[in-house]
C-alpha positions in Angstrom: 70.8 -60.5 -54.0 73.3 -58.1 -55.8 72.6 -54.9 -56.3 73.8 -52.6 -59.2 74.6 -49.6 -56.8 72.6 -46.7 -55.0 70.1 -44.5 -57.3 70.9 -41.4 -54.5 70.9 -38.5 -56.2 68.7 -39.9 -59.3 65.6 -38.3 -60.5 63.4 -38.8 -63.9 60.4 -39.6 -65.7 58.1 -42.6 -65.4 58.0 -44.1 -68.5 55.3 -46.7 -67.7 53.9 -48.5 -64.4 52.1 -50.7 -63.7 50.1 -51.1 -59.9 50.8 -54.5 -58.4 47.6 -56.3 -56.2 48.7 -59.5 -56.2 52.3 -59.0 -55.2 54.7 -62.2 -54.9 55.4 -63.3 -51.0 58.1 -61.3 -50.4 56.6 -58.2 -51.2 52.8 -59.1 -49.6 53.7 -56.8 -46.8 53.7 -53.5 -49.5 50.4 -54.2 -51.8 49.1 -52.7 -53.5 52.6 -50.7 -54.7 53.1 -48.8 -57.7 56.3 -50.3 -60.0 57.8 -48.3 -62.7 60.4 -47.9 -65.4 61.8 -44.3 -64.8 64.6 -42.7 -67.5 66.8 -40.5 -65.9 68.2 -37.4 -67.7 71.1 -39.2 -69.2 68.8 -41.8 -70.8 69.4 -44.4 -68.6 66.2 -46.9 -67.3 65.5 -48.6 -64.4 62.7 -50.8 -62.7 61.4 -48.7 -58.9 59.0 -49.0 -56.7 57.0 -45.5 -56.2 56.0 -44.8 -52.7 52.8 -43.8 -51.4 51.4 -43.1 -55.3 48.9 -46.1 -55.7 46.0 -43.2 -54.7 47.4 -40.3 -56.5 46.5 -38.3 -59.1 49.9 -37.7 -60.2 51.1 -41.2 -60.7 51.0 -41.0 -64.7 53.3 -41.7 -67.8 56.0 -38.7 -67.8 55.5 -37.8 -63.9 58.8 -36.7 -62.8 60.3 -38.6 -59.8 62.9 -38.6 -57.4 65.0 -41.0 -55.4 64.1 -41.6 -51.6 65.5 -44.5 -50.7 67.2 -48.3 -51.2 66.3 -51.2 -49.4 66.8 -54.6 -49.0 64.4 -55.0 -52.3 66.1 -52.2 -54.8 65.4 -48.6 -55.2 62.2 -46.8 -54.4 61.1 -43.3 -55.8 58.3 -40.7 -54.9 56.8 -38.2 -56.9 58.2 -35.3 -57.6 
């Protein structure tokens, strides 16, 4: 798979999530994960996993977020 580039460096603001329990195969290893659409401060969107934010409190609409990390599946965020 191709990706777009690195989101190092990115933060934002979840725009809307969603918490996935029933994940696909190649994810079955991370349920239940948090996936969001984040807008960075330029206005820009993209689709990120959120680590460790399934049992949070602060995993809401318009939570900032940063970047921690790419991997083989695409970006992932944590709260900020």
């Amino acid at each position: 798979m191709a990706q777009a580039g690195t989101a190092a460096g990115t933060t934002g603001r979840i725009v809307s999530y969603t918490v996935i329990y029933v994940p696909t195969p190649e994810f079955a290893d991370e349920a239940p994960y948090a996936l969001a659409i984040i807008e960075t401060p330029d206005g820009n969107r993209l689709l990120a996993r959120i680590a460790d934010a399934v049992d949070s409190d602060g995993l809401r609409i318009g939570a900032a977020v940063a970047h921690d990390h790419d991997d083989e599946r695409g970006p992932v965020f944590r709260l900020a």
